[in-house]
N, C-alpha and C positions, 0 to 999 in steps of 0.2 A: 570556499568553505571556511567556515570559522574557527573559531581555538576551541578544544574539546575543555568544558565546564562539567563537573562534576556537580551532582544535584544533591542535595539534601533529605531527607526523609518527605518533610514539607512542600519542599518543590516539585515532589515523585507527585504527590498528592494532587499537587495543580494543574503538573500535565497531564494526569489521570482523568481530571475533568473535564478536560478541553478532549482529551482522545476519545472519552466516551458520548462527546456530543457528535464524534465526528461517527463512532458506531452508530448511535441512534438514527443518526442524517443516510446513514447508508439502509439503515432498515426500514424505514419510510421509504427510500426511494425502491429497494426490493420489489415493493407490490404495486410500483407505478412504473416497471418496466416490461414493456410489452410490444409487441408488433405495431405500427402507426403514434407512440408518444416518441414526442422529439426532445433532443437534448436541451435545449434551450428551456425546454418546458421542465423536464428534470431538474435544471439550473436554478427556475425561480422558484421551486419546491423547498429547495436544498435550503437557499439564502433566507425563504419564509421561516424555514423552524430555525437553524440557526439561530437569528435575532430574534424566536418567541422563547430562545433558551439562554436571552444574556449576552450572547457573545456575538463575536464577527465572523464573517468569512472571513478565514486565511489566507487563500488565493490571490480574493478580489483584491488588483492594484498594486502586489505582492510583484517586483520586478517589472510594473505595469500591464498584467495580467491581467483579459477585461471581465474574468466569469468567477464565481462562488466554483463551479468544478474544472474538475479536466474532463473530458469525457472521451474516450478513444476508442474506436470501433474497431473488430477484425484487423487488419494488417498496420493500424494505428497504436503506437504501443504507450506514449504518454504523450500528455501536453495538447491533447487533440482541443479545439475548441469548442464549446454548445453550439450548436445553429438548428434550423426548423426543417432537415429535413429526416423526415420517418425510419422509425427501428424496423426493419423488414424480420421476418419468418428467421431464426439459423443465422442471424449476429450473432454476435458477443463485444462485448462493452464495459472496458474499463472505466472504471469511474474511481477517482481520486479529489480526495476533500480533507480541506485544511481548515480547521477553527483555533480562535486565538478569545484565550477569556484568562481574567485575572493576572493575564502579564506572557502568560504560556498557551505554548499549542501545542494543538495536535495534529495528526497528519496520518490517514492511512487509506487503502485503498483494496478494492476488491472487482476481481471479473464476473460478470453477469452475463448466463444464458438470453438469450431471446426468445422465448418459446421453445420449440425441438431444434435441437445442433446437431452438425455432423460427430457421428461417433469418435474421430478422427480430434477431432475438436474438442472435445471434448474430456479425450484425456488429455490436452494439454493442459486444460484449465488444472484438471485432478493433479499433476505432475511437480503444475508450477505453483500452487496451493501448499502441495505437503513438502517443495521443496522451501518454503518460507518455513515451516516447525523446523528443519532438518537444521536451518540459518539460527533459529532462535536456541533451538537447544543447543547450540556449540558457541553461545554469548553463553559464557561460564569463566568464574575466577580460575587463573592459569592458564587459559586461552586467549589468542590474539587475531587480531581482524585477519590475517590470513587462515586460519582455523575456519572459519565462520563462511569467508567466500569458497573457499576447497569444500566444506560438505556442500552447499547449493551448486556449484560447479560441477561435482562428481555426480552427482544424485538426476541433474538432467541434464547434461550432457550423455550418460548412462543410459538414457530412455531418449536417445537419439536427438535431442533440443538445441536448440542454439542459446547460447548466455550473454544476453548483451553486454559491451563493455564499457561505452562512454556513457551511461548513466549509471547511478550507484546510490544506495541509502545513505544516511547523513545521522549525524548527530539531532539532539531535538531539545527544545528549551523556549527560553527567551525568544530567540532564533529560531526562525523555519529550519536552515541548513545551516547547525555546527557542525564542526570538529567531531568524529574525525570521520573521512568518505568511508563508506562500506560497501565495496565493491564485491557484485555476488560468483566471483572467480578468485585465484588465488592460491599459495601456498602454503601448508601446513607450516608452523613456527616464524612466522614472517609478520611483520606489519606490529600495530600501536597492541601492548595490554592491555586486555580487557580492566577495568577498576570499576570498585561496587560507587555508586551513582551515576555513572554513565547510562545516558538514554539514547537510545538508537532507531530509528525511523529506518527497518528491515526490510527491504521492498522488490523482491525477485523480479526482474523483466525478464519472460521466456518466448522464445521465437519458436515456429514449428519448423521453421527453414535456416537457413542461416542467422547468424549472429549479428550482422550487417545490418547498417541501419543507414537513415537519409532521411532528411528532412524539410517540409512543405516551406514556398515560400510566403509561408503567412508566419515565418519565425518563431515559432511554436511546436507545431503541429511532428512530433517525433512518427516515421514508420519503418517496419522492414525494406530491408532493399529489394526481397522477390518479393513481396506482394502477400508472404503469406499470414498465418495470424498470430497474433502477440498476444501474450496473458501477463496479467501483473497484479500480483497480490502485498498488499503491504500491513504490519503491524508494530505500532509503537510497544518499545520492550525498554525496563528499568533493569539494570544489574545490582540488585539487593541481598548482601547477605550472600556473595558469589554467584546466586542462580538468578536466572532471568523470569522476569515476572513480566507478564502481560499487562499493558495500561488500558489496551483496546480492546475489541471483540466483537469478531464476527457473530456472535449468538442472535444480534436483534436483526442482523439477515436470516439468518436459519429459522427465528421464532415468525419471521414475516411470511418466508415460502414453508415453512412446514417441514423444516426439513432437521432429523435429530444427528446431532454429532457432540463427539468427545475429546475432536484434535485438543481442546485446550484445556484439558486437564492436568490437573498438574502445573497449572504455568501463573496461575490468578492466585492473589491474597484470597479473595473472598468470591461467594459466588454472588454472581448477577439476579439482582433483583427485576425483572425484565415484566 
């Protein structure tokens, strides 16, 4: 991980727009996720609009990473790779996407139904979704990265979840991964100051089983170690002015399935022209 860079008003701006291609990239992909499309297929979707909007996949080649996403299914929790075979009935599907335009990225990620889930399942997604707000609202001046891991750690661990440990959010900039790790575990009053220009890549991994984790030998491919299923939500956040502002947003998944929410209220300069 790299040396934490504080950004500029200007530079808030650039990862702003890089984060919102990676929103739009997600919302497109919303209504082409379904029982029988394959990741790969998803993949060359993804990298299409991308480069019809200027910029690059951040991923692709990124530590020699050979796909525009990550795509990880049920008990896969990141880094899973595309390949052609079928979304079945009662998946769920992480998918994480990275674009880099005007010098800066973005990076965020969201879990996807497959058609009808188990209920069980279901509140995971719900759990590890609102414990990503519970992360952003405690990225505030006079708070510190152990502030920030303690509410996402309390919050589902509390509703019986496991909080992975060897993965953690990051800084965001220039760099895919600055300065400084944000680990979504931790002690209240511990760890780096929050300061106004730091931008943070917030990104909860929740296990419905244990915390434990293990990994495919195709070097990549992260999953639980029982087998069960992982949810990961993730949203680039600027610290402006002491409060945490939203660079990203879920809304062009919401406007693609039809689905109305308010989690991010409160959190954006401006609203979405969508």
């Amino acid at each position: 991980m790299g040396a934490i860079v504080l950004k500029s008003l200007e530079e808030i701006e650039l990862i702003r727009e890089s984060a919102l291609i990676v929103s739009k990239t997600l919302g497109v992909l919303a209504s082409e996720i379904k029982p029988g499309v394959t990741s790969i297929k998803l993949d060359e979707i993804a990298e299409t609009f991308i480069r019809d909007h200027n910029a690059e996949p951040g991923f692709l080649g990124l530590y020699d990473f050979p796909n525009t996403l990550c795509v990880s299914p049920n008990a896969q929790i990141v880094h899973g790779i595309p390949n052609d075979i079928p979304l079945e009935e009662g998946d769920i599907i992480s998918i994480d996407c990275g674009v880099l335009k005007n010098g800066f990225y973005g990076d965020h990620a969201y879990t996807f139904p497959v058609g009808n889930i188990d209920s069980k399942v279901e509140k995971l997604l719900q759990v590890a979704k609102a414990s990503l707000y519970e992360g952003i609202r405690s990225f505030k001046e006079g708070n510190r990265i152990g502030d920030l891991g303690y509410k996402i750690q309390r919050f589902c661990e509390g509703n019986g979840y496991g909080v992975v440990r060897e993965l953690v959010g990051h800084g965001l900039g220039i760099v895919m991964h600055e300065g400084p790790e944000v680990p979504n575990y931790g002690r209240r009053g511990t760890g780096k100051k929050f300061l106004n220009g730091m931008v943070l890549a917030i990104e909860p991994m929740i296990n419905q089983g244990t915390y434990r984790i293990k990994q495919l030998n195709d070097g990549w491919t992260i999953l639980t170690a029982d087998g069960k299923a992982s949810a990961h939500f993730e949203h680039n956040v600027a610290l402006v002015n002491g409060k945490p502002e939203l660079l990203s947003s879920f809304q062009y998944i919401y406007s693609a399935l039809g689905i109305v929410s308010d989690e991010e209220e409160g959190l954006r300069k401006n609203p979405l022209l969508i």
